[in-house]
C-alpha positions, 0 to 999 in steps of 0.5 A, a space after each residue: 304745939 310742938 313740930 317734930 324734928 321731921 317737919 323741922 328737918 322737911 322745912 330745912 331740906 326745902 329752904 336748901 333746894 329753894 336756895 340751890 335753884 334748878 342744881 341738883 343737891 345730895 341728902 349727904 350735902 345738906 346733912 352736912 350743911 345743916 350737921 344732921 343725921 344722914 339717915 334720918 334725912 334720908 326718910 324725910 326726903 323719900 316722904 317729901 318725894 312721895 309727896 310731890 314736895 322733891 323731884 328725885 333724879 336716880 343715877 350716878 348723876 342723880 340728886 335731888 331738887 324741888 317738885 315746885 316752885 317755892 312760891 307754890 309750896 304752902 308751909 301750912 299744908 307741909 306741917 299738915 302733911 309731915 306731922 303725925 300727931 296733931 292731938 294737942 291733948 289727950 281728949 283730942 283722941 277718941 278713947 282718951 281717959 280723961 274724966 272732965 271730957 264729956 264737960 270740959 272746953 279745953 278741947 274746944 279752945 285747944 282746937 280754936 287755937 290749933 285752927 289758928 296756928 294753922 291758919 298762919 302757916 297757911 298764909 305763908 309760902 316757901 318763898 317767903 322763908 327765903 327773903 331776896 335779900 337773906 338767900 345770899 346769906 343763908 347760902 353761905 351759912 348753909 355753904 352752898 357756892 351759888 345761888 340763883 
């Protein structure tokens, strides 16, 4: 299983907000906290408020935050919701080529595991990627002045 830079770039842009709190923060600031492309940043925080995972406020005074708390926000329905390929294979395609699909169990075990990558990311929360004792750090890694 490979995750895309754009659930990367989604989980990063969460743990941000989690540690900002209720402050409101620009897609310029955390591009520059975590050195990554602006515009790329852009689409992953216009999906993540599509999908109710960010609160975007517009205007001069505009930013954005979290649309929930991080304790409800669930790591492994976010990589279910940004990634776009989950076919670990080609026989997890329907018209894949491959001669040994009508008799093989890769497919199977390859699903088996998927299931369970799954299952552990589900088991987990944003808050759990922000230990009490870590936010201070991990503010100041990602230079954010304070913290709640």
């Amino acid at each position: 299983m490979h995750i895309t830079r754009y659930t990367d770039y989604s989980l990063r842009v969460l743990m941000y907000l989690a540690i900002k709190g209720e402050e409101l923060s620009t897609i310029r600031e955390i591009a520059e906290s975590y050195d990554i492309s602006k515009n790329h940043l852009m689409k992953v925080v216009q999906e993540l408020a599509n999908k109710g995972y960010v609160q975007a406020i517009r205007g001069k005074n505009g930013g954005i935050r979290l649309g929930s708390t991080p304790e409800s926000i669930n790591v492994g329905r976010l990589v279910r919701d940004t990634e776009q390929d989950l076919s670990l294979v080609e026989c997890f395609n329907s018209g894949g080529s491959c001669a040994l699909t009508p008799a093989c169990e890769l497919k199977r075990v390859l699903a088996e595991a998927l299931e369970g990558f799954f299952r552990v990311l589900d088991g987990y929360t944003l808050a759990d990627l922000l230990p009490g004792k870590r936010v201070p750090q991990m503010a100041q890694l990602l230079r954010i002045g304070t913290w709640p």
